[in-house]
DSSP file (Angstrom, degrees, kcal/mol; ACC not computed):
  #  RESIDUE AA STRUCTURE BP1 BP2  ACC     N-H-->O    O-->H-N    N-H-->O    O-->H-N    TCO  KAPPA ALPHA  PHI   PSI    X-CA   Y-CA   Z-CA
    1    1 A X     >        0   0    0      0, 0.0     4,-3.1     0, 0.0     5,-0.2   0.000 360.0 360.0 360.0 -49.5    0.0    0.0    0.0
    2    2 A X  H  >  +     0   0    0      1,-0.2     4,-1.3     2,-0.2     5,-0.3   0.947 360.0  51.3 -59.2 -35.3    2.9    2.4    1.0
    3    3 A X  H  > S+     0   0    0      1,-0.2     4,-5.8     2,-0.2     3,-0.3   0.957 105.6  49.6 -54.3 -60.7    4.4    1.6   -2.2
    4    4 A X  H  > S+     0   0    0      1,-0.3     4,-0.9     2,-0.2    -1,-0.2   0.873 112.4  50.5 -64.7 -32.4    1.2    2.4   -4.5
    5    5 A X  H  X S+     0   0    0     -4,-3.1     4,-1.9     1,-0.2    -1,-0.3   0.824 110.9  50.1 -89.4  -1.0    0.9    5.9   -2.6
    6    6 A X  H  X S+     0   0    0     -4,-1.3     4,-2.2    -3,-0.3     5,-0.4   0.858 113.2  46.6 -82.2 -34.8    5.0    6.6   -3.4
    7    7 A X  H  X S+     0   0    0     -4,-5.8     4,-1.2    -5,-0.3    -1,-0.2   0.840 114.1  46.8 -89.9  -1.9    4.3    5.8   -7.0
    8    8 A X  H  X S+     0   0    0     -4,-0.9     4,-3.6     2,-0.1    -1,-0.2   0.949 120.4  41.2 -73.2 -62.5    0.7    8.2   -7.2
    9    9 A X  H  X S+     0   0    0     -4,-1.9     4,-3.7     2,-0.2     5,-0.2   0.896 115.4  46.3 -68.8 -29.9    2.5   11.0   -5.6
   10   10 A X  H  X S+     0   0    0     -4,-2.2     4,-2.5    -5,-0.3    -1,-0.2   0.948 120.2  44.9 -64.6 -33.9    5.9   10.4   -7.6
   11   11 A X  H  X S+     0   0    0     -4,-1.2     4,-1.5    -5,-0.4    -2,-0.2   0.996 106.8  55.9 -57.3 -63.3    3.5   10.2  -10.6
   12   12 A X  H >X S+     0   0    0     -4,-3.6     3,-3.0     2,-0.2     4,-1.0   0.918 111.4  48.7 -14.1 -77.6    1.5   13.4   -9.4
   13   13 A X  H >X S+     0   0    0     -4,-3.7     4,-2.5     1,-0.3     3,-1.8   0.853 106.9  50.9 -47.1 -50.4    5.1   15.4   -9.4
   14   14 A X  H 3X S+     0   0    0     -4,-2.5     4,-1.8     1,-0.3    -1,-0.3   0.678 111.0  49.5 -71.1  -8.6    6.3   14.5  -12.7
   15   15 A X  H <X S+     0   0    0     -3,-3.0     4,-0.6    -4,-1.5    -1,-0.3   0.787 109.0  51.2 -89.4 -20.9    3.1   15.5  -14.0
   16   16 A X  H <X S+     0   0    0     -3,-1.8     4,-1.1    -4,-1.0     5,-0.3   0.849 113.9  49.6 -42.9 -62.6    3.2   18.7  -12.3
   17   17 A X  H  X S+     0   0    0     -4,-2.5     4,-2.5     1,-0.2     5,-0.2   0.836 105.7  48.7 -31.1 -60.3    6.4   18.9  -13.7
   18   18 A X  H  X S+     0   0    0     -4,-1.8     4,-1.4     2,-0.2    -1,-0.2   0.834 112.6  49.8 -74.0 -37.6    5.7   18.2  -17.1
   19   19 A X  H  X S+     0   0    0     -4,-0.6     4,-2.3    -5,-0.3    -1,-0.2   0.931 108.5  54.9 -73.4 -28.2    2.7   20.8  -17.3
   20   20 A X  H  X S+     0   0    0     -4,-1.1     4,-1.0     1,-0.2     5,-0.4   0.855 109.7  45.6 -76.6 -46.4    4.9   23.5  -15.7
   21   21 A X  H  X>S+     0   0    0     -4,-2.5     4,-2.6    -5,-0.3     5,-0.6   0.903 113.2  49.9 -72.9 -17.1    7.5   23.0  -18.5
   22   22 A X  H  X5S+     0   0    0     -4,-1.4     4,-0.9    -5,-0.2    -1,-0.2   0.944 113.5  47.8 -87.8 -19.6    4.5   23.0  -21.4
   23   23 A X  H  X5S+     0   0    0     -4,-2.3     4,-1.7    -5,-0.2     5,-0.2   0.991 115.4  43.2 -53.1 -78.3    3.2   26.4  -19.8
   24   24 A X  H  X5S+     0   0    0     -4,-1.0     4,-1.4     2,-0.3    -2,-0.2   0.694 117.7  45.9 -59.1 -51.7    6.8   27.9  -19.7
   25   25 A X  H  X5S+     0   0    0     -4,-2.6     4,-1.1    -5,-0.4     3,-0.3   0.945 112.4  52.8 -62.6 -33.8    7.7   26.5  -23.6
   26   26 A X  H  <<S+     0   0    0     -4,-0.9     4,-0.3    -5,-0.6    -2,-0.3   0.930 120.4  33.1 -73.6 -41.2    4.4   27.7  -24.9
   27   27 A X  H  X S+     0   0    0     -4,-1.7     4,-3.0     2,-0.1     5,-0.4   0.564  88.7  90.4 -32.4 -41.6    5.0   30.8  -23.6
   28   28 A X  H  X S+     0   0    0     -4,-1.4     4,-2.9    -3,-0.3    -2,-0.1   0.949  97.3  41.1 -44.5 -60.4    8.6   31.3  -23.9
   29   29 A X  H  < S+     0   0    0     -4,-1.1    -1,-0.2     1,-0.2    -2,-0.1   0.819 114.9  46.8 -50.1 -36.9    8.1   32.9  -27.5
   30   30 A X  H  4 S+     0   0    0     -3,-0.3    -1,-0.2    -4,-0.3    -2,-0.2   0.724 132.4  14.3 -80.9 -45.8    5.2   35.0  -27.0
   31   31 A X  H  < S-     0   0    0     -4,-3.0    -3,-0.2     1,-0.1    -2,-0.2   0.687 108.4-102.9-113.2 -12.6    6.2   36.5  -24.0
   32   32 A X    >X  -     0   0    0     -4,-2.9     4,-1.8    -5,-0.4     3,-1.3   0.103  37.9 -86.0  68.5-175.2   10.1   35.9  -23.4
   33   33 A X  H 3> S+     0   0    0      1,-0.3     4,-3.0     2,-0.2    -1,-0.1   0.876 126.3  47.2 -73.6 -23.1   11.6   33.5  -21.3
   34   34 A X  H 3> S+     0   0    0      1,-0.2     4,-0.7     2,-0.2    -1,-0.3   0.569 116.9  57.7 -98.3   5.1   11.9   35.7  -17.6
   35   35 A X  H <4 S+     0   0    0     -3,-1.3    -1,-0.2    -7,-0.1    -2,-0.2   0.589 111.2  35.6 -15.7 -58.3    8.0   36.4  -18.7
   36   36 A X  H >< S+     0   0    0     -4,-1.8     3,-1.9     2,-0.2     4,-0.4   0.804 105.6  60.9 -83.3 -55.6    7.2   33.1  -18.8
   37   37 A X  H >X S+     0   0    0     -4,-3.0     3,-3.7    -5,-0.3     4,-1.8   0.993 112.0  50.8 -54.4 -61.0    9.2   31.4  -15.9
   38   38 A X  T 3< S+     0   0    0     -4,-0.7    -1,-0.2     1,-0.2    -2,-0.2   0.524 105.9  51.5 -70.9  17.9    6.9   34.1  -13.6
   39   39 A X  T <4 S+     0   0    0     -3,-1.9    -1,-0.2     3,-0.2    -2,-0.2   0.339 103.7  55.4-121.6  33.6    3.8   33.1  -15.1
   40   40 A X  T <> S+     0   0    0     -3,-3.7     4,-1.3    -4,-0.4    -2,-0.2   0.823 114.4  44.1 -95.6 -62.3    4.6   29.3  -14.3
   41   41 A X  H  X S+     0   0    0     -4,-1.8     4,-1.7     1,-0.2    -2,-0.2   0.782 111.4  51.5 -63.7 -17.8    5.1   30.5  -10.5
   42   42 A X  H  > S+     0   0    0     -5,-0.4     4,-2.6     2,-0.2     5,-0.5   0.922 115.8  43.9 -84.5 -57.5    1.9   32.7  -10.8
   43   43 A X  H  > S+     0   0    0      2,-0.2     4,-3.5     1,-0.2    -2,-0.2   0.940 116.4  44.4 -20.3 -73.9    0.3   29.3  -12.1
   44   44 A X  H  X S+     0   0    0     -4,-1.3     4,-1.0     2,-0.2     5,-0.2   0.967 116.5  46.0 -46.5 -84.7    1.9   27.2   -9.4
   45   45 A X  H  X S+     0   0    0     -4,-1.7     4,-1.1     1,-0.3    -1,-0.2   0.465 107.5  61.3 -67.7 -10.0    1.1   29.7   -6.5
   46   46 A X  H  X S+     0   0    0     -4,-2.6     4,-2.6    -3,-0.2    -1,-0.3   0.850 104.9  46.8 -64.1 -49.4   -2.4   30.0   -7.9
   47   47 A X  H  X S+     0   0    0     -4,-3.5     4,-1.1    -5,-0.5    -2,-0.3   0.894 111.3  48.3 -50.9 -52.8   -2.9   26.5   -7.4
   48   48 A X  H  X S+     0   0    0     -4,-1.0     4,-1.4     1,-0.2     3,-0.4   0.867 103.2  59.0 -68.0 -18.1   -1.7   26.4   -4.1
   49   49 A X  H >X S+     0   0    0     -4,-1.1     4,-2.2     2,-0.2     3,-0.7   0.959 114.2  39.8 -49.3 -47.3   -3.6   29.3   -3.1
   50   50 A X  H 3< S+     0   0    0     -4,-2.6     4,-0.5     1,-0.3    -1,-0.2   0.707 115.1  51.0 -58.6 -27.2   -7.1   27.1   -4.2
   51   51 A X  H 3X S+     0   0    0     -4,-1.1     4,-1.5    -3,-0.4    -1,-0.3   0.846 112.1  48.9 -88.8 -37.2   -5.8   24.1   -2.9
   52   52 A X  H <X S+     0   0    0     -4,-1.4     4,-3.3    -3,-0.7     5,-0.2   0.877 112.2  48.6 -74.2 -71.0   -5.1   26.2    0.5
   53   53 A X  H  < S+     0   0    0     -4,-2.2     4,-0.3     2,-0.2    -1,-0.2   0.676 107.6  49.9 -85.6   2.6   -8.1   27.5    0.6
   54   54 A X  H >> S+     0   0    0     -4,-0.5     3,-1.3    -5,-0.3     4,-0.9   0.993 118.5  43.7 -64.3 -61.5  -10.3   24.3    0.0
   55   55 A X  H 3X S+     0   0    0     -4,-1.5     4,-1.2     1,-0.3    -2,-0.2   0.698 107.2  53.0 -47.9 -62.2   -8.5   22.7    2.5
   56   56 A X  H 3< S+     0   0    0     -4,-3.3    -1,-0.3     2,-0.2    -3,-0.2   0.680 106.6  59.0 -72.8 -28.3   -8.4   25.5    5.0
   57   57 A X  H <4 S+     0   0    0     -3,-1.3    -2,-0.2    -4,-0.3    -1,-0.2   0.775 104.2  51.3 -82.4 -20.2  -12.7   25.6    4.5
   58   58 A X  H  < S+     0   0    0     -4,-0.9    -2,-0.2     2,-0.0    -1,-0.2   0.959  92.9  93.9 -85.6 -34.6  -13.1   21.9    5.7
   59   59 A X     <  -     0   0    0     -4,-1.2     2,-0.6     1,-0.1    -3,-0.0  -0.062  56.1-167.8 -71.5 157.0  -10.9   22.5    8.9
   60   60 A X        -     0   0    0      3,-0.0     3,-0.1     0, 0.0    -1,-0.1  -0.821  21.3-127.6-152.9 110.6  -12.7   23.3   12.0
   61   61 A X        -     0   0    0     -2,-0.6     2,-0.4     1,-0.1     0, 0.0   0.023  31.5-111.5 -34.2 152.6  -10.6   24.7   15.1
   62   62 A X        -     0   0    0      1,-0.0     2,-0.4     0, 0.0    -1,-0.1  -0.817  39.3-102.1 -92.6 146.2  -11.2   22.7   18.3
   63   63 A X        -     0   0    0     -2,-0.4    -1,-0.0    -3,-0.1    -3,-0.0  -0.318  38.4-119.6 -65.7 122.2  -12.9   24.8   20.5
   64   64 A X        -     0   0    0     -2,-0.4     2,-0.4     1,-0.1    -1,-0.1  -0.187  33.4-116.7 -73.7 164.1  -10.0   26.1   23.3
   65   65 A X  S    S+     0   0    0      2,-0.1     2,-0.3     3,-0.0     3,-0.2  -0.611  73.4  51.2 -92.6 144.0  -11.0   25.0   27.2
   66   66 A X  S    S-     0   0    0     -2,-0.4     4,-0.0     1,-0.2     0, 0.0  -0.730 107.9 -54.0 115.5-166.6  -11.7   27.5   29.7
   67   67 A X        -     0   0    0     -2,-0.3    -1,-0.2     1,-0.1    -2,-0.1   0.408  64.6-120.7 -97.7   9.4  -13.8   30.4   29.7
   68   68 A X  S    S+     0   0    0     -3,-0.2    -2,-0.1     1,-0.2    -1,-0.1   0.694  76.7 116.2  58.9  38.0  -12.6   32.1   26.6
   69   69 A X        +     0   0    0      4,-0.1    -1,-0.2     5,-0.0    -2,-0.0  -0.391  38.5 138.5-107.4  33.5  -11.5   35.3   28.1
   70   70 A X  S    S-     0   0    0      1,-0.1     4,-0.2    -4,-0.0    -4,-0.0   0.296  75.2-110.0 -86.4-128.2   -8.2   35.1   27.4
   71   71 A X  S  > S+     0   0    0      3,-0.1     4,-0.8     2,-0.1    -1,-0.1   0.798 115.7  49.3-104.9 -46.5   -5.9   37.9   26.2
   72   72 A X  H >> S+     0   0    0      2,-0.2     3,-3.7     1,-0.2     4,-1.3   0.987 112.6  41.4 -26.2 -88.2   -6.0   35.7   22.5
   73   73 A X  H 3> S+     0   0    0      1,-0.3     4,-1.7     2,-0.1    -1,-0.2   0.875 111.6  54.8 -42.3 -41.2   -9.0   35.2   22.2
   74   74 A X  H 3> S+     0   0    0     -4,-0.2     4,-0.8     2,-0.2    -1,-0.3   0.685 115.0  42.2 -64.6 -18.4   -9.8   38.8   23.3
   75   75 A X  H XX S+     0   0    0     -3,-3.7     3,-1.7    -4,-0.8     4,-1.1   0.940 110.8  59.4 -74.9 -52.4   -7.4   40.4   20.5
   76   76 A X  H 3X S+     0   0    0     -4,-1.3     4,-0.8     1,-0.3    -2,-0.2   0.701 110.1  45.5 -19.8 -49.2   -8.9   37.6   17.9
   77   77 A X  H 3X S+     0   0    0     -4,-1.7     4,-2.3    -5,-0.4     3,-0.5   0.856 107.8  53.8 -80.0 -50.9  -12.0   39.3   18.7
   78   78 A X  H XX S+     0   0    0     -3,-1.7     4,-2.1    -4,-0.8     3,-0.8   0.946 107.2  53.2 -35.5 -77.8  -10.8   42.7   18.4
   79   79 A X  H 3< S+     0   0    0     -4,-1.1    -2,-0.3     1,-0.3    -1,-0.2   0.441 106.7  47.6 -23.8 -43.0   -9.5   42.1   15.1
   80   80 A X  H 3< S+     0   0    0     -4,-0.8     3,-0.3    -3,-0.5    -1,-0.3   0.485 117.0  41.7-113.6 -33.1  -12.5   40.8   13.6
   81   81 A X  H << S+     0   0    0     -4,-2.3    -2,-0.2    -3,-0.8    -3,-0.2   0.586 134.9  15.5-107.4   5.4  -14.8   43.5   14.8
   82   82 A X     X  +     0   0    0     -4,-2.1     4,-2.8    -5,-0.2     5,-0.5  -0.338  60.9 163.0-144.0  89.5  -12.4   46.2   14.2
   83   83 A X  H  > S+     0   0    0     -3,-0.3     4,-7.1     1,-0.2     5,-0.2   0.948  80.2  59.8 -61.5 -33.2   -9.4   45.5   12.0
   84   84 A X  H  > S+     0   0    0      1,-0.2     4,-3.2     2,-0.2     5,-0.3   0.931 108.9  50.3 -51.4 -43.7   -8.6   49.2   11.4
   85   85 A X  H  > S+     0   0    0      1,-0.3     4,-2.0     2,-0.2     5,-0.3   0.984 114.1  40.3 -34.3 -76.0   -8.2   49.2   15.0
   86   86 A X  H >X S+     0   0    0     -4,-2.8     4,-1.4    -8,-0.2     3,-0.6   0.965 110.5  54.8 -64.8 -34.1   -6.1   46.4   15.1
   87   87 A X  H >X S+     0   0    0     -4,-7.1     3,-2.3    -5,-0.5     4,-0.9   0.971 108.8  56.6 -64.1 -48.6   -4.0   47.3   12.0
   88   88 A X  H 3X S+     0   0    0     -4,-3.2     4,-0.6     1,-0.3    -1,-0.2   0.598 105.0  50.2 -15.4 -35.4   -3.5   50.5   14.0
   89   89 A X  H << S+     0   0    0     -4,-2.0     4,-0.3    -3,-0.6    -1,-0.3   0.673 113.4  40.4 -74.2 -31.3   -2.2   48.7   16.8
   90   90 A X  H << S+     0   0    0     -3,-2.3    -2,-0.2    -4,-1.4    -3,-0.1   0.436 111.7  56.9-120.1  -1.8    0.4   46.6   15.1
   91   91 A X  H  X S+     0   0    0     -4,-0.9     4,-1.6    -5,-0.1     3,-0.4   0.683 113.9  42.0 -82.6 -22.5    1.4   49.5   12.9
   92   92 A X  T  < S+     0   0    0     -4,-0.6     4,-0.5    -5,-0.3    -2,-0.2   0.817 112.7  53.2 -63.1 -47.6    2.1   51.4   16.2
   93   93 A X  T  > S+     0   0    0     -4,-0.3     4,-0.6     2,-0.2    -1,-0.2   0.542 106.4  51.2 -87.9   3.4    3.6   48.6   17.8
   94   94 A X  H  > S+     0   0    0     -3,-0.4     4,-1.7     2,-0.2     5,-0.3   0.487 107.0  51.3-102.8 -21.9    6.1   48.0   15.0
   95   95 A X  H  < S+     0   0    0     -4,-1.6     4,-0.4     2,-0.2    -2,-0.2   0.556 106.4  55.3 -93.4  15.3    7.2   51.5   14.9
   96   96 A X  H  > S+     0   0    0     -4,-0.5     4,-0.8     2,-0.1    -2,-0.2   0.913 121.0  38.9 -20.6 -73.6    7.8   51.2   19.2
   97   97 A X  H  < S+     0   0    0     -4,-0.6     7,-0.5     2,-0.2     6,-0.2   0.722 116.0  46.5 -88.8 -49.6   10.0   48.2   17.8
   98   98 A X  T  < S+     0   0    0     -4,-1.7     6,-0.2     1,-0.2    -1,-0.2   0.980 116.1  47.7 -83.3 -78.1   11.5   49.6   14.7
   99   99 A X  T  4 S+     0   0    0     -4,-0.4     2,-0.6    -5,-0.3    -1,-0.2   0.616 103.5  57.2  -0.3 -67.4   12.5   52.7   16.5
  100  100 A X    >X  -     0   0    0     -4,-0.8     4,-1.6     1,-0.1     3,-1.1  -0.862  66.7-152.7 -62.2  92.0   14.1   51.6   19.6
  101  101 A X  H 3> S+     0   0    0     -2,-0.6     4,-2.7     1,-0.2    -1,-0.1   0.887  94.2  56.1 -55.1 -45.5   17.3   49.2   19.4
  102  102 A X  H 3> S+     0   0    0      1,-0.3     4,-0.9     2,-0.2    -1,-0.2   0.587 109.4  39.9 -18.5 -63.1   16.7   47.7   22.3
  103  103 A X  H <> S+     0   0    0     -3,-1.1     4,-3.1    -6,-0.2    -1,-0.3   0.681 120.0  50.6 -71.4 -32.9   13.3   46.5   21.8
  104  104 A X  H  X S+     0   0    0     -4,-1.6     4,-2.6    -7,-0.5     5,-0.4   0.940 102.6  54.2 -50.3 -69.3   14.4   45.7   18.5
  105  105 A X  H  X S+     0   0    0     -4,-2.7     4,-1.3     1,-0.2    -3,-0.2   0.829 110.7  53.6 -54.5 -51.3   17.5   43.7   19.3
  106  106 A X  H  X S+     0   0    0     -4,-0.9     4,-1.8     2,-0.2    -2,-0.2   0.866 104.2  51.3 -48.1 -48.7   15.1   41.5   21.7
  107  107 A X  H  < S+     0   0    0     -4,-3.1    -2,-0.2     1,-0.2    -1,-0.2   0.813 111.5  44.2 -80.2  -5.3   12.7   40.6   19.3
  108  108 A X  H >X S+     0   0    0     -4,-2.6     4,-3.2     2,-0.1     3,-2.2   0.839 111.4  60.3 -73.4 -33.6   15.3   39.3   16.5
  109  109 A X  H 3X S+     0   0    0     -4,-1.3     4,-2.8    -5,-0.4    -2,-0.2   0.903 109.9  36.8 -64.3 -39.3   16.9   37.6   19.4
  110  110 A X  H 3< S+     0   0    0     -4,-1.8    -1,-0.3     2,-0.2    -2,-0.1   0.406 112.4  58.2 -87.3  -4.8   13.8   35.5   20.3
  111  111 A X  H <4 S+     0   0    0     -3,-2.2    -2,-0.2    -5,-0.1    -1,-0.2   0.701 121.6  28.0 -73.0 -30.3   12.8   35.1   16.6
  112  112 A X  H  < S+     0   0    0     -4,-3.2    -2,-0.2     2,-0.1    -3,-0.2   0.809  94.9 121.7-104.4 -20.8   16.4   33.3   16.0
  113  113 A X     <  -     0   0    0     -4,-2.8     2,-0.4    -5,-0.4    -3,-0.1   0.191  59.4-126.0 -44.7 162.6   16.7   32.1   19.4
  114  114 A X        -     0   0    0      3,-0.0     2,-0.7     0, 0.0    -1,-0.1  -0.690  15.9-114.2 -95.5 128.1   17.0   28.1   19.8
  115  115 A X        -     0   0    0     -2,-0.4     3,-0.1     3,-0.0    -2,-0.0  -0.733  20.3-120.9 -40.3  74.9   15.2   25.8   21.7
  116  116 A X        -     0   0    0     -2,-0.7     2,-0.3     1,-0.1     0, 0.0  -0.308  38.5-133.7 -76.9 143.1   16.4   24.0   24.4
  117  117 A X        -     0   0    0      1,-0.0     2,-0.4     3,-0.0    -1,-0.1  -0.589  13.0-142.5-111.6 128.0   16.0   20.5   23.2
  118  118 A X        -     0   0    0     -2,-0.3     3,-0.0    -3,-0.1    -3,-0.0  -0.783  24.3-101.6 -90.1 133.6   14.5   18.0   25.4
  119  119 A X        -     0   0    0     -2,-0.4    -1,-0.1     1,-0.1     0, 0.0  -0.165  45.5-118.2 -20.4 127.5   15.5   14.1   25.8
  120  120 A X        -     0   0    0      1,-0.1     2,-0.4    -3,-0.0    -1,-0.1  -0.218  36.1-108.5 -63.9-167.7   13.0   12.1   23.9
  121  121 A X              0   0    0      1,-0.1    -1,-0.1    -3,-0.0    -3,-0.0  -0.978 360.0 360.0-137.3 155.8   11.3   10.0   25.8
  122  122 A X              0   0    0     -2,-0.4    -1,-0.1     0, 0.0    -2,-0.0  -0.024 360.0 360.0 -59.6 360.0   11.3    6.4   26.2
């Protein structure tokens, strides 16, 4: 069974493949070649967008435990009944950031920061 789904999906890619190269030749002339390559990625990245959002429409969050006052949920909320608000907020709070080294210098540090890595377990 594992076998038959490596050779669907290995099929899948090369067919992927092969349609991305017939876009990109058929094109090539018409439009030139650095034309062409981006509208095999606009292709490509249309597709995952559809696929993304199919995908994305079937999932259905599990509902978090507690009373559903937390500070999350309360921005979530925010956000969704005022986004200007909240883009206001997070344009505000990125010039605090950008502005300041300090603050700045902390929040790369804790984007690149590491993990400490646990033992698996047994």
């Amino acid at each position: 069974m594992m076998a038959a789904v490596a050779a669907l999906a290995a099929a899948a890619v090369v067919c992927v493949i092969a349609l991305a190269f017939a876009l990109y030749a058929g094109l090539r002339d018409l439009i030139g070649p650095a034309w062409s390559a981006a509208a095999v990625a606009g292709a490509a990245a249309f597709v995952a967008l559809i696929l993304a959002f199919v995908l994305t429409r079937k999932a259905k969050p599990k509902p978090v435990r507690g009373d559903g006052k937390n500070l999350s949920a309360q921005l979530v909320e925010l956000a969704r009944e005022r986004p200007l608000v909240a883009a206001g907020a997070v344009a505000a709070a990125l010039a605090v950031v950008v502005r300041n080294p300090r603050i700045l210098t902390a929040v790369v540090g804790a984007a690149f920061a590491s993990r400490p890595r646990t033992p698996p377990k047994r």
